[in-house]
C-alpha positions in Angstrom: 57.0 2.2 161.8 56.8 5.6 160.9 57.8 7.8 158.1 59.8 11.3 158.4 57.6 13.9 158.3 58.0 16.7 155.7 60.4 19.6 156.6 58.0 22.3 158.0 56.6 24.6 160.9 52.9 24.8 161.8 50.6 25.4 165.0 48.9 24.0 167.4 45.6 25.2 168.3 43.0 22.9 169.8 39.7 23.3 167.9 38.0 24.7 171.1 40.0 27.3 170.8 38.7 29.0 167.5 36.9 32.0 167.5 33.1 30.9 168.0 30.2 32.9 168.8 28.9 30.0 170.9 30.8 29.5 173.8 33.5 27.1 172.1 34.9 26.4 168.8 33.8 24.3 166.0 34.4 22.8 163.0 32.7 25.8 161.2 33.7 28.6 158.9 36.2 29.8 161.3 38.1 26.4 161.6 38.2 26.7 157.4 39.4 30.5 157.7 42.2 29.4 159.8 43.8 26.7 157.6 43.2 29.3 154.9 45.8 31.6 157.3 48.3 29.0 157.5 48.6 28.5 154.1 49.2 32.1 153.7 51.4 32.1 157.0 53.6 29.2 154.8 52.8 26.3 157.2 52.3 23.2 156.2 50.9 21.7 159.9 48.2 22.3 162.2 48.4 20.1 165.4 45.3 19.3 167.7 44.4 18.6 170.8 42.3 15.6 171.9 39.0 15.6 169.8 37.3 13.5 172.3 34.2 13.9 174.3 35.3 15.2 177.2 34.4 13.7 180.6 34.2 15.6 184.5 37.0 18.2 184.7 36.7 18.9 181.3 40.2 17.7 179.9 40.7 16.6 176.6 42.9 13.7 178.1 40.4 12.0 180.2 37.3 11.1 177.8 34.3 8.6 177.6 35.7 7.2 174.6 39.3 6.6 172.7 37.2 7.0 169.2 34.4 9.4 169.8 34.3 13.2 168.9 33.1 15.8 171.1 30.0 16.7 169.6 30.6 20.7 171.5 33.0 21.0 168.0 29.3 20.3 166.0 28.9 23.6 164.0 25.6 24.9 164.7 25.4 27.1 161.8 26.4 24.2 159.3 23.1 22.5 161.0 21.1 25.7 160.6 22.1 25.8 156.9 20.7 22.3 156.7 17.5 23.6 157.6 18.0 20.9 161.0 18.3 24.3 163.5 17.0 28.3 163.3 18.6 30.4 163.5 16.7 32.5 166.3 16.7 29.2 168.6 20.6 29.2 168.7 20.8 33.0 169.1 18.5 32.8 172.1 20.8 31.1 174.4 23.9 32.8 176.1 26.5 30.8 175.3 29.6 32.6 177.7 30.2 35.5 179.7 33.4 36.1 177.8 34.8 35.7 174.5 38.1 33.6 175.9 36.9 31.5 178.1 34.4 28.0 177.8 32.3 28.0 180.6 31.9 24.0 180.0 29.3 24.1 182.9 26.5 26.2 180.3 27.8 24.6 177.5 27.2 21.0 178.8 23.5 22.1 179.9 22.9 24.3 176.4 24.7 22.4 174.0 22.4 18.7 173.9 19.4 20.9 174.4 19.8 22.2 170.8 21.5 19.2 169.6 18.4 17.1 170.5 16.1 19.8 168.4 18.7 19.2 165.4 18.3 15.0 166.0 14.6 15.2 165.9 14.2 17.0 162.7 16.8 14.9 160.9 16.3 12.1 158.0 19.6 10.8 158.5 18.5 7.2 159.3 17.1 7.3 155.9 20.7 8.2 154.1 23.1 5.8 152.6 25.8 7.7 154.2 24.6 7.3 157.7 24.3 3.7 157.0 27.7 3.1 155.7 29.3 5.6 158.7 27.3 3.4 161.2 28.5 0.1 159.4 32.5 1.2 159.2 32.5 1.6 162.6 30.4 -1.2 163.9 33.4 -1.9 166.1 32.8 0.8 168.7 30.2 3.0 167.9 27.7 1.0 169.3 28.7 0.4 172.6 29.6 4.3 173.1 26.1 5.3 172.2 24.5 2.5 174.7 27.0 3.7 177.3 26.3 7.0 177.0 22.7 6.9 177.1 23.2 4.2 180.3 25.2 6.9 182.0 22.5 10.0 181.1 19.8 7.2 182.9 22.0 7.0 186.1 22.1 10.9 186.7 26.1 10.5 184.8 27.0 8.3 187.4 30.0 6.3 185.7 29.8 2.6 185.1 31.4 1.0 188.5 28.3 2.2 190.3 25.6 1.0 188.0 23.4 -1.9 189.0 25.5 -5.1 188.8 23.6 -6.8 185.5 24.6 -4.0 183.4 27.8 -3.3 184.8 28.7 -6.6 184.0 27.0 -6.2 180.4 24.8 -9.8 181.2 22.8 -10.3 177.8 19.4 -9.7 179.4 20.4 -6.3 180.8 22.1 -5.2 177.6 19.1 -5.8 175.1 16.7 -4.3 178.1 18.7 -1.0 177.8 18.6 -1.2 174.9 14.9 -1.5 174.1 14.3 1.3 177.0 16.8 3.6 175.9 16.5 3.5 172.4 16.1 6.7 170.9 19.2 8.2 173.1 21.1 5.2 171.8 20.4 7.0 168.1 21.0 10.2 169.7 24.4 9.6 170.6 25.1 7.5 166.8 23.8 11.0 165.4 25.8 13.2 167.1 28.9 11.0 166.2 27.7 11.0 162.4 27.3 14.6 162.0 31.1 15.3 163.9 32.7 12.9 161.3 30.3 14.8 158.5 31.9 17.8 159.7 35.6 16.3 160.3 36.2 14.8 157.1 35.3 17.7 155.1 37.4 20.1 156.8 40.5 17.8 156.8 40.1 17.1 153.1 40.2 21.0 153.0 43.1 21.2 154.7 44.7 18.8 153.1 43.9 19.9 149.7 45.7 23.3 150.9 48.8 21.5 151.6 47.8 21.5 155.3 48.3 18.3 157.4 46.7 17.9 160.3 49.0 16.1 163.4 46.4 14.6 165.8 47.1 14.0 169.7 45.9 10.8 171.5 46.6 10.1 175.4 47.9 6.7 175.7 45.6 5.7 178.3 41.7 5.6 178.3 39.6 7.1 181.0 38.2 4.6 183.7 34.6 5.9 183.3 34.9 5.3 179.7 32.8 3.0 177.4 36.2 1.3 176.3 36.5 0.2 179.9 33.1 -0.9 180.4 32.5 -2.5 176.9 36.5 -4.5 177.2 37.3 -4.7 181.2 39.4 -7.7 180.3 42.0 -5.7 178.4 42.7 -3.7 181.7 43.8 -4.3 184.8 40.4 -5.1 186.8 39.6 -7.3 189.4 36.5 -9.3 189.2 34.3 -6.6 190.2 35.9 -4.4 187.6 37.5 -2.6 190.4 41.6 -1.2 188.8 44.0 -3.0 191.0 46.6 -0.7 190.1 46.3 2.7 188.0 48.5 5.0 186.0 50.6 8.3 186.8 54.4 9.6 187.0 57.0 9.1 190.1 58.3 12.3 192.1 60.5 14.5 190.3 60.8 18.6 189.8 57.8 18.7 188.5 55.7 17.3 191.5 57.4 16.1 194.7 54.1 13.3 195.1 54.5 12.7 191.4 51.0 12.5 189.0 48.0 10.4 190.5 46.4 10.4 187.0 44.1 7.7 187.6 43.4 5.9 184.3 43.2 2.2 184.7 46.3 0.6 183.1 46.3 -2.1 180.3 46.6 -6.1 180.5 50.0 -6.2 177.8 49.8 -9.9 178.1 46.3 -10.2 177.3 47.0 -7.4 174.4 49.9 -9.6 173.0 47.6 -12.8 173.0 45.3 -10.7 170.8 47.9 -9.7 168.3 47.2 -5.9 169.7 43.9 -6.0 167.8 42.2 -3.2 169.9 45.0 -0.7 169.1 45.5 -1.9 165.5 41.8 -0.4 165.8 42.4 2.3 167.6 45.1 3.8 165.2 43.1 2.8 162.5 40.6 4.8 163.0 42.9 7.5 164.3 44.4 7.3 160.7 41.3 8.1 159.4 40.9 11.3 161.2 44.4 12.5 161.4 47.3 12.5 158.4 49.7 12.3 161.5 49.6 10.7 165.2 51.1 12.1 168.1 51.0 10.1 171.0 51.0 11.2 174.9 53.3 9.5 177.4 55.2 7.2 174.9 57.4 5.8 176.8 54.6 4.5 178.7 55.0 1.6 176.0 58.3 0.7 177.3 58.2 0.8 181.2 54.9 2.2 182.9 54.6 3.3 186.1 51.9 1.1 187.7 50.3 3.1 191.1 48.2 0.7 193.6 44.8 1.5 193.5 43.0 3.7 196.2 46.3 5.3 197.0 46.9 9.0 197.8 49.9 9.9 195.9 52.2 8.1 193.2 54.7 8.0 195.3 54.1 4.5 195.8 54.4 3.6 192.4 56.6 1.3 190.7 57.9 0.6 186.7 56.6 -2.1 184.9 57.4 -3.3 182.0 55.6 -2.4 178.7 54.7 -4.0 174.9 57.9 -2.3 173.8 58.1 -2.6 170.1 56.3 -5.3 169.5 53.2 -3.2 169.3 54.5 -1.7 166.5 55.2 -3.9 164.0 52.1 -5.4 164.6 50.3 -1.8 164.1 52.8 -1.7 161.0 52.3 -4.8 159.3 48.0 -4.4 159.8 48.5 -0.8 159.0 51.7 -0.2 157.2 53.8 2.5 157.8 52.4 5.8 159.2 53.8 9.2 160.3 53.4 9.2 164.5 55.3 11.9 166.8 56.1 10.4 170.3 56.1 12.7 172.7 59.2 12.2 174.9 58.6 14.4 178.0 61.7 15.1 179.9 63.4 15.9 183.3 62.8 19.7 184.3 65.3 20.4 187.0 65.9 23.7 188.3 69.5 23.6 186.5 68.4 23.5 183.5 66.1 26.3 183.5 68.5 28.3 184.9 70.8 26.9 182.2 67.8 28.0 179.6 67.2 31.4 181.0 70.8 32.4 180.5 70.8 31.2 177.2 68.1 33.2 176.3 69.6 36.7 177.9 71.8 36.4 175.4 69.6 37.7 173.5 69.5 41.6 173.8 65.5 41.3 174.2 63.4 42.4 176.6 61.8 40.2 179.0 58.1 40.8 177.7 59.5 40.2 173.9 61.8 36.7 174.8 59.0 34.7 173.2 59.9 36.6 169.9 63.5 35.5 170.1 62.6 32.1 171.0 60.4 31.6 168.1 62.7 32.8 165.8 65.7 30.6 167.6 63.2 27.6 166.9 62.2 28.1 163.5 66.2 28.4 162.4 67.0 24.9 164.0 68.4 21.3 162.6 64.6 20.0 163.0 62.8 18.3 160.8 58.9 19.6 162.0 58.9 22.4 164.6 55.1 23.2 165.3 54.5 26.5 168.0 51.4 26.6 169.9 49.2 29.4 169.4 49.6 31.3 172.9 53.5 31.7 172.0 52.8 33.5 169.1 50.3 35.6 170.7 52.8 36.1 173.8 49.9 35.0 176.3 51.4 33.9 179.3 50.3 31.1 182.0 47.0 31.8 182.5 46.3 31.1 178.4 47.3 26.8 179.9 44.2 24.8 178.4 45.2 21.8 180.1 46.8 21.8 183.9 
């Protein structure tokens, strides 16, 4: 279902990663400055992490929803220029210790604080646009912002060990929480309107500077996420709600245990019966944030490995078949065709780093300078899109990892 991308190089930087006087990057001037660079650096991509709020541990691959955005990329000065925040209230917080690290901890405790002063000065309810954003996404915007502020009233306990009623979302116990947690239910619709206020503009900059921006989406959903909670039936949950089996990779040179990841895996059958309607919304919506899609852990859509829940390893995993491509012509015929990267992770061995290291000293380079060459080997292949993530060019080495 998809298209060929257009012959190019660009670079991945996640947006936390822009230069931010507040602890974390945003969607402000800075994010604007840096498309204008790769349009002068003759790049036509800039790839993305995750843009998701992001849960415990602070990965953009485990978050409380597949269609939220993280409201840390909320410029503050864009809201202080809308008269919503002053300036001096922002300034008297410290928002990190050090200009290239996110301590997530300060930021999760600073961040609402000011936020919530920005919510309760704003008209927004009052605004056609806000009415129209809320409207559009009627499909999953409401049942984030009620999870959310459910999970703030239970001390961020997630959803398995709230009181039975509303984990099971009876009717009573939905409009209850509803009526008692009303305002942080418009809290959490506010924050989500101002990131897609602040999203859209910047990706119709982009775009308008012959920038495209390729967005990243882990196939799986988080367990203590309000797509679990708000459609248990499309996983794999007991009647308690409780996985039976969970998600990860077998052994190999990477890990001799394999990956526990932990993410509760999905009911293909009960998908398929559906005609794939939640991820015909899902990459909808994706669509409308991102020109192209790359997907995590693709070939988890052919055979995935299924892990019994509560064990200690994946070791004792097994494959299971997946929706193969049957998924996508259904995605294609609701959607039509659209650009989407899989990403194919491969088989490290020992070999073949060895093999790759001695392919590189042939290069007369020093060791500290190899990046160079293998940037320059790169950009001079057969392929189609080649995008190099931001630590390469800045020859950062391990300890630069965002995501372990």
């Amino acid at each position: 279902m998809s298209k060929a991308l257009e012959r190019g190089a660009g670079i991945l930087l996640p947006i936390s990663s822009l230069p931010s006087p507040y602890g974390i990057g945003t969607m402000g001037r800075d994010a604007y400055d840096f498309v204008d660079m790769l349009k002068r650096a003759g790049q036509k991509y800039w790839q993305v992490l995750p843009i998701g709020p992001t849960s415990f541990g602070d990965s953009p691959y485990q978050s409380f929803s597949a269609f939220a955005g993280n409201p840390y990329f909320i410029d503050l000065d864009t809201l202080i220029a809308e008269g919503l925040l002053k300036k001096e209230e922002v300034e008297s917080y410290k928002w990190a210790d050090s200009d290239d690290e996110i301590d997530y901890a300060r930021i999760y405790r600073q961040r609402f604080e000011v936020l919530r002063k920005a919510f309760g000065r704003s008209e927004h309810k009052d605004s056609r646009d806000y009415v129209d954003f809320i409207e559009e996404n009627e499909q999953w915007i409401d049942d984030y912002a009620l999870y959310m502020a459910i999970k703030a009233d239970h001390n961020n306990r997630e959803w398995l060990a709230w009181e039975p009623a509303i984990k099971k979302r009876k009717p009573e116990a939905m409009a209850a929480y509803r009526e008692k947690l009303g305002e942080d239910v418009e809290f959490y619709k506010f924050l989500q309107f101002k990131f897609y206020e602040q999203w859209m503009p910047l990706k119709e900059y982009a775009n308008r500077n012959g920038i495209s921006i390729i967005g990243d989406i882990p196939i799986y959903v988080a367990l203590d996420s309000a797509d679990a909670w708000a459609n248990p039936g499309l996983f794999q949950l007991d009647e308690e709600n409780i996985p039976t089996a969970v998600a990860g990779v077998p052994p190999d040179g990477f890990s001799a245990t394999g990956q526990l990841w932990g993410n509760p895996l999905y009911r293909w059958e009960v998908h398929r019966n559906t005609g794939y309607q939640w991820w015909i919304t899902r990459l909808w919506y994706c669509f409308e944030l991102y020109d192209v899609v790359r997907i995590d852990h693709f070939r988890g859509f052919d055979e995935y490995f299924s892990i019994p829940y509560g064990s200690e390893t994946a070791a004792s995993g097994h494959w299971e078949k997946g929706p193969g491509i049957e998924l996508f012509r259904a995605v294609e015929q609701a959607l039509g065709k659209r650009e989407i990267i899989a990403e194919d992770l491969g088989y490290m061995s020992d070999t073949v780093r060895k093999l790759v290291r001695d392919y590189l000293y042939d290069y007369a380079t020093p060791e500290e300078q190899l990046y160079k060459s293998m940037i320059a080997l790169v950009l001079r292949s057969a392929a189609a899109t080649c995008i190099i993530p931001m630590q390469d060019w800045l020859g950062l080495d391990n300890s630069a990892r965002i995501n372990k």
